[in-house]
C-alpha positions as semicolon CSV with decimal commas, in nm:
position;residue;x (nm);y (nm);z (nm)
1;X;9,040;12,210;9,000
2;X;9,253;11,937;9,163
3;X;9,214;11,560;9,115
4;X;9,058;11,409;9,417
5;X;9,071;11,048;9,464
6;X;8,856;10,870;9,711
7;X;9,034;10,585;9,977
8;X;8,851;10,347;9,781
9;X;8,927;10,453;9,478
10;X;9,302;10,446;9,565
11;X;9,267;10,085;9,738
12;X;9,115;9,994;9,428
13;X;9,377;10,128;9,151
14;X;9,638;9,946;9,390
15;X;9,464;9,592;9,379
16;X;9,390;9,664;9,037
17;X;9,774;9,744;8,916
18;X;9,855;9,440;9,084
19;X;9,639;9,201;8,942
20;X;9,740;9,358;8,603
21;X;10,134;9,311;8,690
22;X;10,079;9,013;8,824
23;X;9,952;8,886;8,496
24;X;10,215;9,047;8,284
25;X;10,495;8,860;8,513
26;X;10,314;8,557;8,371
27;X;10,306;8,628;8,039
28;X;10,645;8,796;8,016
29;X;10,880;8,728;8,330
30;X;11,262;8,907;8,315
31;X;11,385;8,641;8,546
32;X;11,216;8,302;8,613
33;X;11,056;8,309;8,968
34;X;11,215;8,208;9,242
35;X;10,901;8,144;9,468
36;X;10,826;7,818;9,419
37;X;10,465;7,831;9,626
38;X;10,230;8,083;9,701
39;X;10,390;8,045;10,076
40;X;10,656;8,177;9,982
41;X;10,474;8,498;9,940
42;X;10,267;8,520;10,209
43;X;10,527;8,679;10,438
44;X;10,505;8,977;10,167
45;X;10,166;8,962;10,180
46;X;10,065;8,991;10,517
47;X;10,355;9,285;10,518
48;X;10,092;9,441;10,264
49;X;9,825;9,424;10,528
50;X;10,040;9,631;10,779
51;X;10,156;9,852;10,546
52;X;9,792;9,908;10,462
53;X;9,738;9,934;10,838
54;X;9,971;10,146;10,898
55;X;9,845;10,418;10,649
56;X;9,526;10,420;10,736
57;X;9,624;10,522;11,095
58;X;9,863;10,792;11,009
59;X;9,568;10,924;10,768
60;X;9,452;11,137;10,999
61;X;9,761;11,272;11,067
62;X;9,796;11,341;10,732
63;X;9,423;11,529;10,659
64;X;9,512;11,738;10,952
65;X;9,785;11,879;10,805
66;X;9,633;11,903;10,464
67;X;9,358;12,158;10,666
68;X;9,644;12,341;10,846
69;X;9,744;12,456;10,522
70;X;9,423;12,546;10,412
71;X;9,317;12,734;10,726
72;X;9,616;12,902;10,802
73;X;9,784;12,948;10,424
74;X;10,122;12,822;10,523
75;X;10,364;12,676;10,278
76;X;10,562;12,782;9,978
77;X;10,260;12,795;9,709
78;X;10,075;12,978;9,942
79;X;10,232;13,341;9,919
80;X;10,197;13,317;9,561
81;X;9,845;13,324;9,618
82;X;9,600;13,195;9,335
83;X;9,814;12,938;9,145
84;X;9,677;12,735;8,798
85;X;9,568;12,403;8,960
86;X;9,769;12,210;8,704
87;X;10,052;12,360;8,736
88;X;10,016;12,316;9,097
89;X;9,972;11,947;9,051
90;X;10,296;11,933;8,875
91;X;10,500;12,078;9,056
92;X;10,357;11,938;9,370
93;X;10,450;11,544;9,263
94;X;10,792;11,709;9,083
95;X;10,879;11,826;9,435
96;X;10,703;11,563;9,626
97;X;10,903;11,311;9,487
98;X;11,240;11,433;9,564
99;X;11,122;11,565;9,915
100;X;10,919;11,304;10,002
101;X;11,055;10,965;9,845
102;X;11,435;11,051;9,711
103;X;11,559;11,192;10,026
104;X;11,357;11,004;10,290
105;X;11,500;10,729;10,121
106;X;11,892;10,832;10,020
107;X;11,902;10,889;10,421
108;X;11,760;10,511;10,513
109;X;12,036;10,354;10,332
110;X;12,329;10,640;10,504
111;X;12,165;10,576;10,853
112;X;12,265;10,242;11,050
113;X;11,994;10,284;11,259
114;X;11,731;10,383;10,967
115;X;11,874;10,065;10,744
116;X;11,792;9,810;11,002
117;X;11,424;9,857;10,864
118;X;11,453;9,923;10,515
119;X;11,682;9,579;10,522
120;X;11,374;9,435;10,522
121;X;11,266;9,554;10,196
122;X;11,606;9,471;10,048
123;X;11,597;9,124;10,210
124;X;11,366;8,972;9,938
125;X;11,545;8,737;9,723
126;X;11,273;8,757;9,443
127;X;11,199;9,108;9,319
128;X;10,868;9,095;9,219
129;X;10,522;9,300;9,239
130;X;10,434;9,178;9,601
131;X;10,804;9,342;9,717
132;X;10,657;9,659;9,648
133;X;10,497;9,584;9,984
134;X;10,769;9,429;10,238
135;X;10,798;9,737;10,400
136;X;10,829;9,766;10,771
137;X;10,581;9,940;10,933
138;X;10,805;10,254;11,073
139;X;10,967;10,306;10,710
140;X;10,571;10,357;10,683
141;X;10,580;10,647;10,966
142;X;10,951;10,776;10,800
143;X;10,805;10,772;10,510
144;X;10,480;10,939;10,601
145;X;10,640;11,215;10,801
146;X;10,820;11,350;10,506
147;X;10,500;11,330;10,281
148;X;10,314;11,513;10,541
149;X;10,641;11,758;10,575
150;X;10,626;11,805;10,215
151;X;10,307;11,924;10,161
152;X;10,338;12,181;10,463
153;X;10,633;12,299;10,333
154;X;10,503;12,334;9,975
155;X;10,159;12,444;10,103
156;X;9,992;12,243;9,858
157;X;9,638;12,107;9,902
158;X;9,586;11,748;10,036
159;X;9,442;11,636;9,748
160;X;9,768;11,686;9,540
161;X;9,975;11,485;9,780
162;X;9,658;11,176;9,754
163;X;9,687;11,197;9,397
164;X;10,098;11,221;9,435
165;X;10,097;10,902;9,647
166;X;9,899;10,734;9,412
167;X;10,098;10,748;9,133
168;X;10,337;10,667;9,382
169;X;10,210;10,333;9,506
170;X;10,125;10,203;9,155
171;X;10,505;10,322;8,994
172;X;10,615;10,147;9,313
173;X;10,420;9,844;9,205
174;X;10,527;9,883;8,845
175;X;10,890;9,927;8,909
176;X;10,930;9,587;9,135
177;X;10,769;9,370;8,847
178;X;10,958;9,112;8,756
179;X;10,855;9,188;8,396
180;X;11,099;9,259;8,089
181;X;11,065;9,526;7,903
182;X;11,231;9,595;7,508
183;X;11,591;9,768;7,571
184;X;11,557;10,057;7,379
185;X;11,220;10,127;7,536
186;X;11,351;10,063;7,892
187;X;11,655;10,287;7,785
188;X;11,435;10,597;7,647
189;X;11,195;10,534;7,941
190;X;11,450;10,580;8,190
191;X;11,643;10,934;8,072
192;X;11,269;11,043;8,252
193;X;11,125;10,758;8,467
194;X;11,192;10,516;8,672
195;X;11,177;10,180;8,546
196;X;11,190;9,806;8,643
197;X;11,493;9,747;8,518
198;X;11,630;10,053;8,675
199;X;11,509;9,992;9,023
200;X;11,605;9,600;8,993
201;X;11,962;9,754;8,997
202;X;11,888;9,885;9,327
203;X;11,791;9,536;9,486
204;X;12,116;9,428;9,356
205;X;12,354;9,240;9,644
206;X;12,673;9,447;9,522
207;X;12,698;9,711;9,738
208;X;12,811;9,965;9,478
209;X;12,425;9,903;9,305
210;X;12,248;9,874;9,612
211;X;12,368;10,271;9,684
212;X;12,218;10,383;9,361
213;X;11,908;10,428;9,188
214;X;11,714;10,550;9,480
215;X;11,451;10,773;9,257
216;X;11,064;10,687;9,297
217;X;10,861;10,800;9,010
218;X;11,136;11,045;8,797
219;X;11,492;10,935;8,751
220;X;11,622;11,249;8,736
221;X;11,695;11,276;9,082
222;X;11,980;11,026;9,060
223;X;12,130;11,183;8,721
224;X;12,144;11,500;8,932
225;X;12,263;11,392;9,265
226;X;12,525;11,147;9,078
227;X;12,377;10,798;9,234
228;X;12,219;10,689;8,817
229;X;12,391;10,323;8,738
230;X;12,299;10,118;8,471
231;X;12,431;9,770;8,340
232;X;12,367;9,572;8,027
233;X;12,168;9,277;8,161
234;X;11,984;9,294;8,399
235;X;11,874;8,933;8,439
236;X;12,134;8,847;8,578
237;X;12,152;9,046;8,902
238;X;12,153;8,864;9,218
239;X;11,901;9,031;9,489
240;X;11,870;9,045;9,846
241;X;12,146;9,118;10,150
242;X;12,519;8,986;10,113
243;X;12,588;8,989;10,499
244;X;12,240;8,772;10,548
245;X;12,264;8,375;10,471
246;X;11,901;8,317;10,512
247;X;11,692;8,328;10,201
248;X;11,328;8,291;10,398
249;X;11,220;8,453;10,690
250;X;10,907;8,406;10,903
251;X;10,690;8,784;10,990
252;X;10,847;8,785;11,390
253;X;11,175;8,794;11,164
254;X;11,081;9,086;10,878
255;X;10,963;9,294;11,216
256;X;11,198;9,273;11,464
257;X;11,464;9,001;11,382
258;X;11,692;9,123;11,074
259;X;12,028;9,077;11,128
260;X;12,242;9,394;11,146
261;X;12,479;9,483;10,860
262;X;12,866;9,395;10,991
């Protein structure tokens, strides 16, 4: 029997992981913040509300091919025919998470055209749990196409890819805290999962960090496809854009006003 999770039940683990990270940035910060007001997050924020949005218009989208492979059978796990619902859970997120989340996103940074959007995810000077959300709302529809790609390809039941994306969006959450974590935990941690300190590395402005580190919920990805960095301390990396002098930007400039890479 597969986990099924309810949209309100997901809306409500993601409030409820970020209330909970927001508290441990409090109580525990890795860097101090750099938002001196709540203003300054409310361009993040109201990047949350489209990103929220924009999922719940693709969901349909999505369901519909969740019953495609249920009416017609199609998709890898389908010609084995009656497979252990754990182990199909398993591997479903295993594979998920290269197909839909590694590679989706490997290809946004190789693409001119593709980083023009997720610049504005990198564009955040302060990595913290609301950066999670700065996403533009077609890396939403990228991203979304490859999830729904995924689980036709896999022929795996919706529910595995809801329960896949929820782990998702709270790791995602997690893994932009600005929260520090002991060493040799965040050092055993990371030979399996991603953590903050790992994806902090990725925000880095040196170019040579920002094209590493791409993993979403397993870091295994990057040990296998060479693109795993590490560093020693990593309070003292510098986020955001080096070609980009501007250190605020209004929503007309998140959606359509990023300056290109030179």
């Amino acid at each position: 029997m597969t986990i099924q999770l309810s949209e309100t039940m997901r809306v409500a683990l993601l409030f409820g992981a970020l209330f909970i990270l927001c508290g441990f940035e409090m109580i525990s910060p890795l860097i101090k913040t750099k938002r001196s007001s709540i203003f300054k997050t409310l361009p993040n924020i109201a990047m949350m509300l489209l990103l929220l949005l924009t999922n719940f218009l693709l969901a349909a989208l999505v369901a519909l091919a969740g019953m495609v492979v249920e009416r017609y059978g199609i998709g890898l796990f389908q010609y084995f025919g009656k497979v252990n619902a754990v182990f199909l859970t398993i591997v479903g997120i295993v594979l998920l998470d290269f197909w839909a989340a590694w590679l989706p996103h490997v290809l946004m940074h190789k693409s001119p055209f593709l980083w023009r959007f997720h610049a504005v995810h990198h564009s955040d000077v302060m990595v913290d749990v609301t950066t999670a959300f700065r996403q533009h709302p077609f890396e939403t529809v990228w991203r979304v196409g490859f999830q729904t790609s995924g689980m036709l390809l896999l022929g795996l039941p919706l529910e595995v890819l809801v329960f896949y994306l929820a782990l998702s969006a709270m790791n995602a959450q997690l893994e932009h805290s600005n929260i520090r974590l002991p060493k040799r935990l965040d050092r055993g941690l990371q030979l399996i999962f991603v953590t903050p300190n790992m994806h902090k590395l990725h925000h880095s402005k040196q170019q040579l960090e920002t094209d590493s580190n791409y993993s979403n919920i397993f870091s295994v990805w990057d040990r296998l496809f060479k693109t795993f960095r590490r560093r020693e301390d990593y309070s003292t990396i510098e986020y955001g854009l080096d070609y980009l002098d501007k250190t605020d930007f209004s929503i007309k400039e998140l959606l359509v006003d990023i300056p290109k890479k030179h």
